[in-house]
ROLO-453844 format. One record per residue: residue number from 1; residue in three letters; z, x, y of N, C-alpha, C in turn. Coordinates in steps of 0.001 Angstrom, whole numbers, plus 500000, padded with zeros to 6 digits. Each point is the difference from the previous one (the first is absolute). Layout:
// residues N
   seq   type      n_w      n_u      n_v     ca_w     ca_u     ca_v      c_w      c_u      c_v
   NUM    ALA        Z        X        Y        Z        X        Y        Z        X        Y
...
This chain:
// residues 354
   seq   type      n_w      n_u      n_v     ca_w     ca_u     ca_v      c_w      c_u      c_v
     1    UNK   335647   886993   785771   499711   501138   499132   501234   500329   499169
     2    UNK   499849   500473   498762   501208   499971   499156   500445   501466   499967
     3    UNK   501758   499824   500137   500161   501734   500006   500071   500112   498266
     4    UNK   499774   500581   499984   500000   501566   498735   500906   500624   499175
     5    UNK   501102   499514   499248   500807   501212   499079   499688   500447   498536
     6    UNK   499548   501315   500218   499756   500772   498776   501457   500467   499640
     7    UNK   499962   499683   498721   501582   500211   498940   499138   501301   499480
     8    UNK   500566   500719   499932   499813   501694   499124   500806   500249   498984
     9    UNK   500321   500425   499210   500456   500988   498591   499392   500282   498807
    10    UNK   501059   500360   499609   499000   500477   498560   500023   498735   498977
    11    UNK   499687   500077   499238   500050   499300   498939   501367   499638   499187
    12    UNK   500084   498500   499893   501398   499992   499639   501096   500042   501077
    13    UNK   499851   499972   501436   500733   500257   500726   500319   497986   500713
    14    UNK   499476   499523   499636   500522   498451   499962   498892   499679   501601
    15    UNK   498885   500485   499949   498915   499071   501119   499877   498924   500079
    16    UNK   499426   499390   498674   500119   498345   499951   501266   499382   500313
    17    UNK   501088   500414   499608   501233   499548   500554   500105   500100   501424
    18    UNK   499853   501138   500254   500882   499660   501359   498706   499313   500835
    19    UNK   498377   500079   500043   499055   499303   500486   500746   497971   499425
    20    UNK   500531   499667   499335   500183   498549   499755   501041   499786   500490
    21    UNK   501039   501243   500518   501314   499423   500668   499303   500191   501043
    22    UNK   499432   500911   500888   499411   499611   501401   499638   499270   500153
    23    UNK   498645   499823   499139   499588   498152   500414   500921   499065   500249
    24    UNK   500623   499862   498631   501014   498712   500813   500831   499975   500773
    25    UNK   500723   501413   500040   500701   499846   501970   498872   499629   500975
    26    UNK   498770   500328   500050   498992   499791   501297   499962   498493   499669
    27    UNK   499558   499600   498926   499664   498332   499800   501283   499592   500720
    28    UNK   501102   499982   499552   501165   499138   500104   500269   500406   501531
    29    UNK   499078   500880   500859   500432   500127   501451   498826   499149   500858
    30    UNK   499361   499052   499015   498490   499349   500312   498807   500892   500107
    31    UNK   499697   500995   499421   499378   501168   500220   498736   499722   498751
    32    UNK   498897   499918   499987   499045   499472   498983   499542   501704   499758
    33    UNK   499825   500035   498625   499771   501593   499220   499694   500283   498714
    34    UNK   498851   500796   500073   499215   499977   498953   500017   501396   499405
    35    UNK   499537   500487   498895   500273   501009   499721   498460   500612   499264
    36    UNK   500053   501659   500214   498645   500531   499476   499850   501463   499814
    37    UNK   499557   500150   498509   500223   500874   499369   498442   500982   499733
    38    UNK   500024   500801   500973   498677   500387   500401   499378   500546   498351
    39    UNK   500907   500932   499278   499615   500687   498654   500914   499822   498951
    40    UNK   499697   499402   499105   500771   499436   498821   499560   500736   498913
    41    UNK   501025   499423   498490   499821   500365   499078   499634   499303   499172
    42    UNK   498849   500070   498659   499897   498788   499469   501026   499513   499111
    43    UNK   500356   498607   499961   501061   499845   499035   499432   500487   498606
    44    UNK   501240   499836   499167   500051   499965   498396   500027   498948   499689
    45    UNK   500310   498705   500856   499957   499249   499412   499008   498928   500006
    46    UNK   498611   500787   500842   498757   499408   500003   499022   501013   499058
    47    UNK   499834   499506   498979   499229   501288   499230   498333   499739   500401
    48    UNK   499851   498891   499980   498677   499240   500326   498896   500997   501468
    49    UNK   499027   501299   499397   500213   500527   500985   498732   499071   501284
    50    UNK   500027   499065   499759   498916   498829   501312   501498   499888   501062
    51    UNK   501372   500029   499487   500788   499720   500752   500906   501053   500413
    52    UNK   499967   500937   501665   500339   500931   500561   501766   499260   500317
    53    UNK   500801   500159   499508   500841   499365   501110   501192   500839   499572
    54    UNK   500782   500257   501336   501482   500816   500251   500851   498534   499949
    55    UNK   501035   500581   499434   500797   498957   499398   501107   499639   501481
    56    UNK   499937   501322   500847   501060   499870   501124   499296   499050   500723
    57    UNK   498839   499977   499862   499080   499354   500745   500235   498295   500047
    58    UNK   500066   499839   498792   499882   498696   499110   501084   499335   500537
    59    UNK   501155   500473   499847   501385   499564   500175   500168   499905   501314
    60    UNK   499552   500642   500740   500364   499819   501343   499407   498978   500576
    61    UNK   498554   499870   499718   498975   498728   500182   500786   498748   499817
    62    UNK   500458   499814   498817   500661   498789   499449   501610   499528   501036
    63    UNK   501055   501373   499858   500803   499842   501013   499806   499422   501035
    64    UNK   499028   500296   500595   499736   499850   501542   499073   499042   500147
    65    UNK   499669   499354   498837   498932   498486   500323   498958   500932   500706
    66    UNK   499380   500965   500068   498598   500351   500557   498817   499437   499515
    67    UNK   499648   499449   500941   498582   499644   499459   498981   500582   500434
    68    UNK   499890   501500   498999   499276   500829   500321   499657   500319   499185
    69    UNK   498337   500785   499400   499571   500246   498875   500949   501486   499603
    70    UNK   500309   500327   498862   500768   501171   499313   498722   500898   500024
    71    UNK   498924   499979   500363   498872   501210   500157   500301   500288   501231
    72    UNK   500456   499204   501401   500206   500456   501557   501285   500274   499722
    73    UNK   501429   499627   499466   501443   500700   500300   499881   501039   499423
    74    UNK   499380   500554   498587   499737   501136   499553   498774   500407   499731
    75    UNK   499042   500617   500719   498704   500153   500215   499311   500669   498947
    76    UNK   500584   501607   499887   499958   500888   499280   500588   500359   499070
    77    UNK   500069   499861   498371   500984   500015   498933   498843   501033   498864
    78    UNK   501486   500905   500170   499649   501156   499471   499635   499725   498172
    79    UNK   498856   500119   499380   499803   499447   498840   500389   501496   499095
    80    UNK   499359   501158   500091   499535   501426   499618   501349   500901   499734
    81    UNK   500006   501036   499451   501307   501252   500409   499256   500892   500002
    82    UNK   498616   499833   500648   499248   501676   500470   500399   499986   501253
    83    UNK   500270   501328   500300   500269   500182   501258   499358   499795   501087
    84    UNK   498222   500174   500086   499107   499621   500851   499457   498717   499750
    85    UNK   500560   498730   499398   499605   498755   499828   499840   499838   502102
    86    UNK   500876   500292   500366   499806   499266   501718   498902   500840   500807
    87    UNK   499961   501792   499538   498858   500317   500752   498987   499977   499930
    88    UNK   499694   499332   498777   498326   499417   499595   499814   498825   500924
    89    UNK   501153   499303   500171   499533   499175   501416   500227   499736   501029
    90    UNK   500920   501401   500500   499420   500718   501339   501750   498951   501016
    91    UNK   500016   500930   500589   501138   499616   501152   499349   498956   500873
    92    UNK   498813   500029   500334   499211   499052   501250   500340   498344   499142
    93    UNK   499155   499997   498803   499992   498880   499048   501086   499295   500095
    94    UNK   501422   500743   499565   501280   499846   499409   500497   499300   501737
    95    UNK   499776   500428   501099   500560   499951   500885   499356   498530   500668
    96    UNK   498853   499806   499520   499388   498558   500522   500349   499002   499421
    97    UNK   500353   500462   498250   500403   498576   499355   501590   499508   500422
    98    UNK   500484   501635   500467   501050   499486   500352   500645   498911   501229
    99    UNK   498870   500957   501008   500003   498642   501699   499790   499150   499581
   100    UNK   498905   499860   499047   499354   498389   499924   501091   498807   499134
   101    UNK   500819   500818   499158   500736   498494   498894   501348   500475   501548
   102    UNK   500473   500736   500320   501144   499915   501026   500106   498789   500977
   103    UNK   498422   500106   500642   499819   499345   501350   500391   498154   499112
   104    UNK   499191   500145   498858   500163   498377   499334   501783   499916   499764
   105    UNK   500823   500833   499746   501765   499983   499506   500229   499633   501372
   106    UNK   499616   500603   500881   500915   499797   500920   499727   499580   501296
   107    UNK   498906   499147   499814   499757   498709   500182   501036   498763   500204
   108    UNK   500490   499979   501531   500933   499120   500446   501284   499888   499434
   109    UNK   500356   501382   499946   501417   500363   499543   500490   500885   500940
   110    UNK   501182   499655   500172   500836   500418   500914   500204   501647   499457
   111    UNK   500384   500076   498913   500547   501175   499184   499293   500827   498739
   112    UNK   499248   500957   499260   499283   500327   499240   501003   501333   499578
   113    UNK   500438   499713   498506   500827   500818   499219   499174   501009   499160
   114    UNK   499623   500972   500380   499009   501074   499283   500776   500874   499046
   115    UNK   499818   499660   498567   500720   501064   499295   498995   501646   499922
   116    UNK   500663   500616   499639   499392   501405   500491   499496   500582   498295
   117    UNK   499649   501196   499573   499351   499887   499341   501206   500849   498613
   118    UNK   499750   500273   498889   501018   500618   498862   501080   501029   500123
   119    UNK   499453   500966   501147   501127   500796   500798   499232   500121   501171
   120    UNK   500487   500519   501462   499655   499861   501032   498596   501214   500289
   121    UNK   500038   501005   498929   498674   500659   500397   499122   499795   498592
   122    UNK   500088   499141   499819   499212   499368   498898   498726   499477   500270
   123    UNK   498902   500735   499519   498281   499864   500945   499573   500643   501272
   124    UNK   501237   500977   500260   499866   500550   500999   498289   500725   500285
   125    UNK   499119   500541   498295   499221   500698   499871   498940   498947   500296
   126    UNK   500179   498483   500823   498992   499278   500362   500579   499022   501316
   127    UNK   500632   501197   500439   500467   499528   500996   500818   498665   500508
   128    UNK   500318   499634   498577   500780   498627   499932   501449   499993   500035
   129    UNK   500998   501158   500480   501342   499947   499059   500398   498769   501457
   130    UNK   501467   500376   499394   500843   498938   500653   499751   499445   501492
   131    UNK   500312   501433   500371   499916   500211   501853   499251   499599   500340
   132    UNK   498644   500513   499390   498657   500056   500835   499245   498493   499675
   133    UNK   500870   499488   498980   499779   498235   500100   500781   499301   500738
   134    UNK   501315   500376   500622   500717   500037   501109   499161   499891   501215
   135    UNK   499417   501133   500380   499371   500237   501045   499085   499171   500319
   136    UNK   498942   499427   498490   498674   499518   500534   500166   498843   500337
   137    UNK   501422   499004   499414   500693   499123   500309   501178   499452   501261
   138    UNK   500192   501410   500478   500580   499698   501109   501666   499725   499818
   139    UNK   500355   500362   498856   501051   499137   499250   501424   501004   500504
   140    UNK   501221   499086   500254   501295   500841   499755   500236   500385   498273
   141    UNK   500828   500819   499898   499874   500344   498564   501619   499839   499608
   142    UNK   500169   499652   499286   501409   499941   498892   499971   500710   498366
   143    UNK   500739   501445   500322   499686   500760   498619   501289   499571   499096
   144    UNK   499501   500109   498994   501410   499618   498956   499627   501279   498969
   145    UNK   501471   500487   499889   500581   500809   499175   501002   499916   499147
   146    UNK   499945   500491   498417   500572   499629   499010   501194   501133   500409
   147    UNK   500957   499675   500177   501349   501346   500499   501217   499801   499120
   148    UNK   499574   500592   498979   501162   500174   498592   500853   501173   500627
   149    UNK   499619   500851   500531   500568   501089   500586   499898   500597   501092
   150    UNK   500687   500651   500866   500319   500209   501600   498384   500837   500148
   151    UNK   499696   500960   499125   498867   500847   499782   498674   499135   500990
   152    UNK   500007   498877   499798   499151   499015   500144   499420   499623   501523
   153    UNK   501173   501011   500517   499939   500160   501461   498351   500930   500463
   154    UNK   499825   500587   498922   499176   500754   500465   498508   499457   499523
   155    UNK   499823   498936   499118   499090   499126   499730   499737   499137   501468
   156    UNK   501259   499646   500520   500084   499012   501260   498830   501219   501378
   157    UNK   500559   500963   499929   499549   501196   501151   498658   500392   500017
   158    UNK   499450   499796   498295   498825   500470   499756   499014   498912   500436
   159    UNK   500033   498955   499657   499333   498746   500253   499996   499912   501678
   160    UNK   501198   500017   500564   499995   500171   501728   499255   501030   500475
   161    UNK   499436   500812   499720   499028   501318   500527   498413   499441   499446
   162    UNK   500114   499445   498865   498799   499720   499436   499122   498544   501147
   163    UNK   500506   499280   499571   500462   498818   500936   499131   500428   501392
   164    UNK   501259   500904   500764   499496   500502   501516   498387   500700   500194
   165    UNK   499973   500651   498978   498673   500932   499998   498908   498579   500449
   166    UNK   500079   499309   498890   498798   498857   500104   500441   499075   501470
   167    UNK   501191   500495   501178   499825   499056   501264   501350   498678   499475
   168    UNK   500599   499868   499620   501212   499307   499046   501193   500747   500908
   169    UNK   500387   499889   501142   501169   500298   500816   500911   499693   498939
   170    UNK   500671   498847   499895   501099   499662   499344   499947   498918   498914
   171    UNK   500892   500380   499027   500055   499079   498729   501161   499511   499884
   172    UNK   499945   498841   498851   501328   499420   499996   500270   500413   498947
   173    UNK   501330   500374   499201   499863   500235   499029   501404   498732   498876
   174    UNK   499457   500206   499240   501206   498712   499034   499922   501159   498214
   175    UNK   501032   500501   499839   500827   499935   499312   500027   499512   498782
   176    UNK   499503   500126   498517   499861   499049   499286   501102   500488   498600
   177    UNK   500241   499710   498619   500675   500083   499168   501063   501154   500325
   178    UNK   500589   499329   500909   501579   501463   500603   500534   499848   498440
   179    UNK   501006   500439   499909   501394   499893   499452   501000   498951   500416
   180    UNK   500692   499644   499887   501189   499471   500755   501151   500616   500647
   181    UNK   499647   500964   498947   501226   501441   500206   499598   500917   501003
   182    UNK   499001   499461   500825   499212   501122   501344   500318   499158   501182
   183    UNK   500493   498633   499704   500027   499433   501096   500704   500620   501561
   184    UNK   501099   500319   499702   500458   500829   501131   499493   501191   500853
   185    UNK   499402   500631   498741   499017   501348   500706   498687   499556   500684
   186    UNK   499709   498919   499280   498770   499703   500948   500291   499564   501562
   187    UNK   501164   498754   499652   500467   500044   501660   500396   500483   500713
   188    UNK   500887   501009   499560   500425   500783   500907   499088   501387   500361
   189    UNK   499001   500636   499050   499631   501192   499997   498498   499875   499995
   190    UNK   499398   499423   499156   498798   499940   499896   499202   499316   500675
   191    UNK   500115   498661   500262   499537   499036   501342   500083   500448   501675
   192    UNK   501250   500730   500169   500091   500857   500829   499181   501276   500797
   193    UNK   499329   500360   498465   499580   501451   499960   498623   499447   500020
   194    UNK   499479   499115   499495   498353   499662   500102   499780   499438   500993
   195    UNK   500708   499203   500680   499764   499230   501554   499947   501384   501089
   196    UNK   500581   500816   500254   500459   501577   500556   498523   500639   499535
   197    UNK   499477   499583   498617   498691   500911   500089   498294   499105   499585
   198    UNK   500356   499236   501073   499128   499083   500615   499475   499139   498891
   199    UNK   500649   499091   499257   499601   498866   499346   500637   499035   500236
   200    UNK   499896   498622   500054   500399   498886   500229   500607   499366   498329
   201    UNK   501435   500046   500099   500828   499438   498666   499986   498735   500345
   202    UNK   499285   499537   498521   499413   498183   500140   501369   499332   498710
   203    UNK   500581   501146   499421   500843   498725   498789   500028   500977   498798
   204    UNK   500964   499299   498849   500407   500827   498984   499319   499260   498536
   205    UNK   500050   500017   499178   499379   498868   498836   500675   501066   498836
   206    UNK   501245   499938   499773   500730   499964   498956   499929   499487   498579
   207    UNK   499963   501252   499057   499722   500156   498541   500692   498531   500011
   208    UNK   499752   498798   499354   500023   498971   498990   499466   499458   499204
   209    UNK   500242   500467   498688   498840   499218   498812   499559   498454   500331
   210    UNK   500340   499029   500618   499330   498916   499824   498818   500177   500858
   211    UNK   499834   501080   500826   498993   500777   500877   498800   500916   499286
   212    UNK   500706   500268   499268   498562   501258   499715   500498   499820   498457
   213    UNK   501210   499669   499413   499501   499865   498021   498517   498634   499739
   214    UNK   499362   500427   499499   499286   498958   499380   500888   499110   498943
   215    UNK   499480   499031   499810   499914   499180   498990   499243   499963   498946
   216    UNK   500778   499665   498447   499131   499753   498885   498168   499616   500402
   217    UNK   500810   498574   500558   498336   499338   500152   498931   500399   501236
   218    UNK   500508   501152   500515   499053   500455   501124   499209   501542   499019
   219    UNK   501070   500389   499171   499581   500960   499005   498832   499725   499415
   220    UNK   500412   498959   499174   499213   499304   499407   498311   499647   500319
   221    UNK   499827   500103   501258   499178   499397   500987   499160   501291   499820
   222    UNK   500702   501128   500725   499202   501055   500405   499643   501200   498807
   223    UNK   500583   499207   498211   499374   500997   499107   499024   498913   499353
   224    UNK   499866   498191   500404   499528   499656   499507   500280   499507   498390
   225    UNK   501136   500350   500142   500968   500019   498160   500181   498622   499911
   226    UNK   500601   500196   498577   500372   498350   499248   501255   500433   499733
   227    UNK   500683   498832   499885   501139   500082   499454   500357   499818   498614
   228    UNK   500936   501236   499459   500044   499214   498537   501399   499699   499713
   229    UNK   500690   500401   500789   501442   499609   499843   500739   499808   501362
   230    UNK   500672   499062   500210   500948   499844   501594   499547   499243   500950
   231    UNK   499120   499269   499634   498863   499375   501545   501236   498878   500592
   232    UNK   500966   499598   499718   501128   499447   500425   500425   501205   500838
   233    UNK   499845   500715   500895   501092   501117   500919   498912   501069   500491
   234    UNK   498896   499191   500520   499114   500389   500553   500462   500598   501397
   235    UNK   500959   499482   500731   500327   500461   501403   501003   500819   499716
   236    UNK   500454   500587   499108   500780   501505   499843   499676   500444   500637
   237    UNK   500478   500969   500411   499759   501111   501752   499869   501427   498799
   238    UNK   499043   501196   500310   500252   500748   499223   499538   501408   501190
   239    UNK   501358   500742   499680   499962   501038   501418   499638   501182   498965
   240    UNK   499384   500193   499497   499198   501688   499561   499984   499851   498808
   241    UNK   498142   500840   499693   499547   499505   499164   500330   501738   499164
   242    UNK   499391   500060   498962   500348   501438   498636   499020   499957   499162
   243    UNK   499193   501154   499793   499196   499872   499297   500086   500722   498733
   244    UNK   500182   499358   498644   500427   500747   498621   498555   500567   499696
   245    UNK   500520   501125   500128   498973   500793   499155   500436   501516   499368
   246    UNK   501570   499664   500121   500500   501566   499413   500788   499862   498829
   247    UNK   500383   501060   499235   499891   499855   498921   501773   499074   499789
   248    UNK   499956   499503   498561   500701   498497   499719   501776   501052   500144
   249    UNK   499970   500973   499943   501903   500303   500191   500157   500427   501148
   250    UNK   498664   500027   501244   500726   500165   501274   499528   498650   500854
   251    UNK   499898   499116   499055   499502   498759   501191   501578   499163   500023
   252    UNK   500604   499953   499336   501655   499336   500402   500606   501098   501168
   253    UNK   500193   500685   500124   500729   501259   501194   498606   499383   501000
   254    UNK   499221   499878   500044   498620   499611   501067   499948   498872   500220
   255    UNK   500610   499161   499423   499974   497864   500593   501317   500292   500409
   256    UNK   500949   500619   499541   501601   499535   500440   499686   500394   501453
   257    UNK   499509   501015   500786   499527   500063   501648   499959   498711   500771
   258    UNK   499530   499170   499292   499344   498801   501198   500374   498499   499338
   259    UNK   500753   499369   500497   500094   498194   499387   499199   499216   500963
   260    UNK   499878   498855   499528   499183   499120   500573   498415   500500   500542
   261    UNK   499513   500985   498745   498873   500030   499787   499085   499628   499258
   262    UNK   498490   500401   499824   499120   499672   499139   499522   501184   499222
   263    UNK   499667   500283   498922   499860   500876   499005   498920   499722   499946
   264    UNK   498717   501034   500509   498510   500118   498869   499805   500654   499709
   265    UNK   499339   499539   498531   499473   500762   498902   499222   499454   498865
   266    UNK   499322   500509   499869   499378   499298   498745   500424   498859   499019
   267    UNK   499380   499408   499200   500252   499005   499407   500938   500205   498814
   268    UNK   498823   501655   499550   499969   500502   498449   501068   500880   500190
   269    UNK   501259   500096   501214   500902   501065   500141   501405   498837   499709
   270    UNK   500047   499881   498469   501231   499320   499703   501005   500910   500465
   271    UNK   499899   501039   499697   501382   501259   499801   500522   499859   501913
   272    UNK   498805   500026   500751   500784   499764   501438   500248   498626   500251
   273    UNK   499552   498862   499821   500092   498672   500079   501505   499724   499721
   274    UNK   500826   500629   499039   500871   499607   498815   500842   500743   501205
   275    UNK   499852   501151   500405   501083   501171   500664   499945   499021   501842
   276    UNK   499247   499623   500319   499791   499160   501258   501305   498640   499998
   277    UNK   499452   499451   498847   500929   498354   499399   501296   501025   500436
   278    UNK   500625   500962   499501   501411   500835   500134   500845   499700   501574
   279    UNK   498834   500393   500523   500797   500076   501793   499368   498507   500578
   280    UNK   500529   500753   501604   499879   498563   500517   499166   499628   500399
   281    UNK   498746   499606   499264   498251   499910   500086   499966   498269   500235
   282    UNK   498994   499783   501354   499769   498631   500267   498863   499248   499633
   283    UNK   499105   500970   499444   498301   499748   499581   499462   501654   499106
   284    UNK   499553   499075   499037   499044   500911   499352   498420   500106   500613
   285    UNK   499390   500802   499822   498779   499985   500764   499109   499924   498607
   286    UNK   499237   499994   499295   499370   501076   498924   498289   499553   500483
   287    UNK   499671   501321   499921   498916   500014   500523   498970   500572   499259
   288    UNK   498272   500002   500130   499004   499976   498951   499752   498623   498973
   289    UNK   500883   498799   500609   499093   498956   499051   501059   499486   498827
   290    UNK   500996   501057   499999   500491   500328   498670   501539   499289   499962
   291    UNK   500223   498981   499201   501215   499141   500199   501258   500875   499247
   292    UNK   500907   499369   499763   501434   500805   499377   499718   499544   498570
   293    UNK   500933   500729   499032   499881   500024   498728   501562   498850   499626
   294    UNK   500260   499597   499210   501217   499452   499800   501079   499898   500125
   295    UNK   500184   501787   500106   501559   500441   500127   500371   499737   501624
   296    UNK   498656   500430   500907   500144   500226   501199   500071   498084   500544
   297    UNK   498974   499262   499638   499962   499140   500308   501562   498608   499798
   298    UNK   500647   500582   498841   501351   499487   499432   501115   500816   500937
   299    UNK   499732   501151   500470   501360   500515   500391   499640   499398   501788
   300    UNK   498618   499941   500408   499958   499607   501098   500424   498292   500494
   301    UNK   499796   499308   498726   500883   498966   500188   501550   499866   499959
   302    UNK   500457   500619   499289   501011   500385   499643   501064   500063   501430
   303    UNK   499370   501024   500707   500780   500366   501335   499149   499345   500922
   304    UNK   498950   499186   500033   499648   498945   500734   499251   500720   501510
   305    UNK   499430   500764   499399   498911   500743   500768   498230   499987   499661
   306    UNK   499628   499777   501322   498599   499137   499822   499075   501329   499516
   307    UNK   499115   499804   499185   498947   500663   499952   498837   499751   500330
   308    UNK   498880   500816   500598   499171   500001   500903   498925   500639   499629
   309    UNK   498293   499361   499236   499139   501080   499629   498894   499546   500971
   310    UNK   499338   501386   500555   499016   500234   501054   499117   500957   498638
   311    UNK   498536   499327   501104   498887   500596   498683   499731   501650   501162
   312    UNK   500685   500758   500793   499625   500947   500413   500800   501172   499452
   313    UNK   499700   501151   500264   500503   501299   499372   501437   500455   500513
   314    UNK   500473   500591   499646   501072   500507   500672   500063   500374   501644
   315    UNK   499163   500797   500088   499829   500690   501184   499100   498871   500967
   316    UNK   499574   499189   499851   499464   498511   500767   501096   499769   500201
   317    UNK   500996   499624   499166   501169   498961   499896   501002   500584   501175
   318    UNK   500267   501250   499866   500871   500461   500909   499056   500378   501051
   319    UNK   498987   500453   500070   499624   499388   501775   500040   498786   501064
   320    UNK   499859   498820   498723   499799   498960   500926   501433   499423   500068
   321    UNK   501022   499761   499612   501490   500186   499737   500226   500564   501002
   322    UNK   499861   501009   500246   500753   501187   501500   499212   498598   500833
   323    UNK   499040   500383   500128   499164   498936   501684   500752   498701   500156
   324    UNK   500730   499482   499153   500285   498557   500412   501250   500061   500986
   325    UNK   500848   501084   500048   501576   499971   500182   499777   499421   501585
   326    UNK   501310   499057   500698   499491   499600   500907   499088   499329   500631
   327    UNK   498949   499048   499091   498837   499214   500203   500601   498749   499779
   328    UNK   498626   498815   500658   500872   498543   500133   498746   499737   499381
   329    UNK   500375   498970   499318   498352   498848   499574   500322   498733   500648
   330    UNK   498960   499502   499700   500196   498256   500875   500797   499506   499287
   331    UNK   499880   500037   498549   500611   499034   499476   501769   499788   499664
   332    UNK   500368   501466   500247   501695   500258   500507   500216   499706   501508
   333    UNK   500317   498661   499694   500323   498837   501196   501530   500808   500653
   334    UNK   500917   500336   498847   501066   500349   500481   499988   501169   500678
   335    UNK   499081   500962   499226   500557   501323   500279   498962   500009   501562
   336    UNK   499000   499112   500329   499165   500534   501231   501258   499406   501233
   337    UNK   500434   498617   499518   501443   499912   501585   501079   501074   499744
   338    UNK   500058   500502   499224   501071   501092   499549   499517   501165   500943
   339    UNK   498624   500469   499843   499248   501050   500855   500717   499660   501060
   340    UNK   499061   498728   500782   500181   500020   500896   500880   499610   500660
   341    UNK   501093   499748   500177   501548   499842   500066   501145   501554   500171
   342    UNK   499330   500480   498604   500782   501517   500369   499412   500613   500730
   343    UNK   498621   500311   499874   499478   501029   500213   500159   499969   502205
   344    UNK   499212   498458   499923   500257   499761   501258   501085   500144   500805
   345    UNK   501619   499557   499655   501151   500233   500124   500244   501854   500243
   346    UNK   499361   500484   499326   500125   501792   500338   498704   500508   500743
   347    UNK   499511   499187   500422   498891   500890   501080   500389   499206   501924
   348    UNK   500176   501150   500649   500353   499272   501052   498768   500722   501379
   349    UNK   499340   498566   500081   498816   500566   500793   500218   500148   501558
   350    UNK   501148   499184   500416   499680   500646   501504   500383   501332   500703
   351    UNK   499824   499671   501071   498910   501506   500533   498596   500431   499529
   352    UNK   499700   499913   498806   498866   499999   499298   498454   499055   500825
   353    UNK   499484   500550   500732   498955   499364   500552   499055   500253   499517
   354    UNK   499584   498670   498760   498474   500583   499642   498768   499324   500809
């Protein structure tokens, strides 16, 4: 019978990561492990709507050589943004399709990696959140938290009460985009202080852009864009994105904030395009369809910065932009042994009995 770990956080908190560095510590300990993602999201980058599929889903399938249908590792993929899309079909429903593609995942596997759902009480109003898919699973749980700041302690405390209510004694918890500059407080003060108030400290996963900056060509991917200038420096790393939309004499004082970013904005917004080229901008975004005009397109060669047109709106553009930070695709060969190498290297599972 296969044991059970449900990974928990919110969104953006690096699940798929640290679920692909577990796997391969369990593989590389001879440990056979499959992974399953009870409620997904549909990609963007399946528009085709005959085809339901979560992209965490996809990638992990492929990682892990599963030969398992992507309807049983991710059963349920959320298509809708009405809020009662799940109670039209009922907790009983939701809860059978779920035994039924599980029992097929984990199917003569030693190990079954359950990612948990967008934040941990996420569907709670259908009885699906984190825990209580924890529970029906039987699973130890490993929460990950984004801890930019000590504050974060109390994100860690809240989740441990939540957790317990649903029968969840103890969690592990891992640590995700620290600082570097926290390193000491965490060891000495903070790791200290959460073990003392009953959580199990699993590891640290330290802010590094080759970790959570995307790349040009993963950008690229998830607005669906073409390139019209730069497709030579596609693996640029780009750590925060800016969105021009204010007026043209306060957008230079507003790019000088951030280097080694991406600027979006419209196509037809020469006056910010021109003030972007100024600082230390790594990608143009322009978005609505709408390519650069001459000046922009000459000065962007000029300083040898790629430009990038996606046929979606502004406010598309910078949603799906935020979702990527920290995501792996199959086809970044480097960056998935990179995952799993660091990520694995900072999670330390024993004592941890799942």
């Amino acid at each position: 019978m296969a044991k059970n770990i449900v990974i928990s956080g919110e969104t953006l908190t690096g699940k798929t990561m640290v679920a692909l560095a577990i796997a391969a510590k369990l593989r590389s300990d001879g440990h056979s492990v499959a992974y399953f993602k009870p409620i997904g999201q549909k990609s963007f980058d399946h528009v085709d709507e005959s085809q339901d599929i979560d992209e965490d889903a996809a990638v992990m399938r492929e990682v892990l050589e599963l030969d398992i249908d992507l309807d049983d590792i991710c059963p349920i993929v959320r298509k809708k943004s009405s809020y009662d899309e799940f109670i039209q079909i009922g907790h009983d429903a939701l809860v059978k399709r779920i035994k039924s593609s599980y029992a097929k995942v984990a199917e003569g596997q030693d190990f079954v990696l359950v990612e948990g759902t967008k934040a941990p009480w996420h569907l709670l109003h259908v009885g699906l959140s984190t825990p209580q898919i924890a529970k029906l699973l039987d699973a130890s749980v490993i929460c990950l938290f984004n801890f930019k700041e000590v504050t974060a302690i109390d994100d860690v405390l809240l989740d441990r009460d939540f957790f317990r209510q649903y029968g969840i004694d103890e969690i592990g918890v891992v640590l995700s985009m620290v600082p570097p500059m926290l390193k000491k407080v965490v060891r000495e003060r903070i790791r200290p202080f959460l073990e003392e108030n009953g959580v199990k400290f699993l590891g640290v996963i330290y802010q590094r852009r080759e970790l959570f900056s995307p790349t040009i060509r993963e950008i690229l991917r998830a607005l669906e864009g073409e390139m019209i200038a730069g497709d030579d420096k596609m693996d640029l790393l780009i750590d925060k994105f800016m969105i021009g939309s204010m007026a043209p004499e306060n957008a230079l004082k507003w790019f000088r904030r951030a280097k080694d970013k991406a600027v979006i904005t419209s196509g037809d917004r020469t006056d910010i395009c021109l003030a972007a080229l100024e600082t230390d901008t790594n990608l143009l975004i322009l978005t609505g369809g709408m390519g650069p005009d001459i000046r922009t397109l000459s000065k962007a060669k000029e300083m040898g910065v790629p430009i990038m047109m996606t046929p979606h709106d502004t406010y598309t553009t910078g949603k799906r932009v935020d979702s990527i930070a920290g995501t792996v695709s199959v086809e970044n060969k480097e960056k998935l042994a990179m995952v799993q190498k660091i990520v694995g290297d900072s999670l330390d599972l024993t004592g941890f009995d799942p």
